[in-house]
C-alpha positions, 0 to 999 in steps of 0.5 A: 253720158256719151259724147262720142259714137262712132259706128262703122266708120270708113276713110278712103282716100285717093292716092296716085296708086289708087284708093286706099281705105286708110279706116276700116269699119272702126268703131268706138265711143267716148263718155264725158270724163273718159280718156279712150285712146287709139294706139298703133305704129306711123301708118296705122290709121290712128290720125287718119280717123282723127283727122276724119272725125273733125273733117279735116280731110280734103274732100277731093282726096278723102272719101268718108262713110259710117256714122259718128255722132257728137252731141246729137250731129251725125259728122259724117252725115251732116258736114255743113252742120259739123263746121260750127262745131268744130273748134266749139264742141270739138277741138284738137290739140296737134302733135308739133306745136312749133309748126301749129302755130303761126311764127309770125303772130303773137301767142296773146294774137292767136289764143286771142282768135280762138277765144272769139271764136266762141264769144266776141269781147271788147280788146280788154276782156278778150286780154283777161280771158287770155291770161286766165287760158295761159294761168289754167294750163300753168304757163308762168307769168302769162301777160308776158308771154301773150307778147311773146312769139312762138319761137321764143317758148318752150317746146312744153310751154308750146304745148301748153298754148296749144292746150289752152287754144283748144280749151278757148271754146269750152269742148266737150270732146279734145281730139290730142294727135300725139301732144307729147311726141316731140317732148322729153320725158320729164316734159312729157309726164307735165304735159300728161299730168295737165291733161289729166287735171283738165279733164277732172275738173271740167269733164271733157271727154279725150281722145288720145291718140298716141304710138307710144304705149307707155303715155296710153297706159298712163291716162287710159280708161279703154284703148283701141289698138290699131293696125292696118285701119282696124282695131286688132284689139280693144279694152280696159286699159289694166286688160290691154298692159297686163294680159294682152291678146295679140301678137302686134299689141305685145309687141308695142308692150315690149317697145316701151322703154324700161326705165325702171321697174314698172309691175304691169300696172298703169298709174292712172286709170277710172279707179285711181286718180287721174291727176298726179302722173308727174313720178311716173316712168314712161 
């Protein structure tokens, strides 16, 4: 079933030097279950068009145009209407944990406001729901950690809140901006293997949104290989890592760490299982 169809869709946005189309004539779709991911070097436009998509462009800097549809609310068209959906039907999960959330408040303050966002709930039901975000995204002993502040976790167990704000509303579309950059490796694969797992059990559609080539193969069903605001290639994820058509893509491959021996084939996809990517090489 389709979450996402976003059809010509065009960013342009005003800088000093002029207008710059950041996004141009893009389009896409994204079905429930389905990881479809953009991939492409800093400035590509890979977070502009996610950025966009949930409206978080100024609008005194962005200009938007096309149309893009989630759950029958044309984004582009129908702004006012798509703020009640965002951080409901639509939520993100940003790249740097450390500078999302607030150092100030507690994990148990802000997972507990994204929670009412979607539902109000007495202080004691709005506790429980909290422990049972952090246990589904595996974050050990999480009464704890609810009166923990941001600088006392993990750069993963951040993500891991992050992961867990995002799934408070119960989306049916996770817009992830590079969610596993600024981890290590090891980290990395733990954070991509709960994703994964997420996405099995509860159907959300994902959009990934990544450089890193490595990571796109790993949980992609299609990729979107950007550059310049276009899409200079797109396809099956085995089509893109095995037999790519473009100079830029094969250029992306050969930027992939060879940490170990790796056949072309990704770990993950439609047809393999999308759970266990934790002995993977990225």
């Amino acid at each position: 079933m389709g979450v996402l169809d976003v059809q010509n869709l065009v960013i342009e946005l005003m800088t000093p030097a002029g207008i710059i189309r950041a996004v141009d004539g893009v389009s896409f779709s994204i079905d429930a279950g389905e990881t479809v991911t953009i991939i492409g070097e800093s400035g590509s436009g890979k977070t502009t068009t996610g950025m966009g998509l949930l409206r978080l462009l100024p609008d005194d800097l962005a200009v938007v145009s096309g149309h893009a549809v989630l759950t029958g609310v044309d984004i582009v068209s129908q702004p006012k209407v798509f703020a009640k959906l965002r951080g409901r039907a639509i939520a993100l999960i940003p790249q740097d944990a450390m500078t999302a959330l607030s150092p100030v408040h507690t994990i148990g303050k802000q997972l507990g406001e994204a929670i009412l966002r979607r539902e109000r709930m007495p202080r004691a039901e709005l506790r429980g729901a909290s422990v049972r975000l952090l246990t589904q995204v595996r974050i050990p002993m999480p009464e704890a950690q609810l009166r923990k502040y941001p600088h006392q976790l993990s750069g993963g167990m951040l993500q891991r809140v992050l992961i867990a704000m995002a799934l408070a509303a119960d989306p049916v579309l996770l817009i992830a901006d590079e969610p596993t950059s600024a981890l290590d490796v090891t980290v990395q694969a733990g954070i991509l293997d709960l994703l994964m797992e997420l996405q099995v059990r509860s159907d959300v559609a994902i959009l990934m949104i990544t450089h890193d080539l490595g990571v796109a193969r790993l949980v992609s069903d299609r990729i979107h290989v950007m550059k310049d605001g276009r899409f200079v290639e797109s396809g099956e994820v085995e089509q893109i890592v095995g037999d790519p058509l473009t100079d830029y893509t094969k250029s992306l491959l050969a930027s992939v760490p060879k940490l170990g021996h790796w056949d072309g084939e990704p770990k993950v996809s439609a047809q393999k299982s999308r759970v266990d990517v934790k002995g993977a090489v990225l």
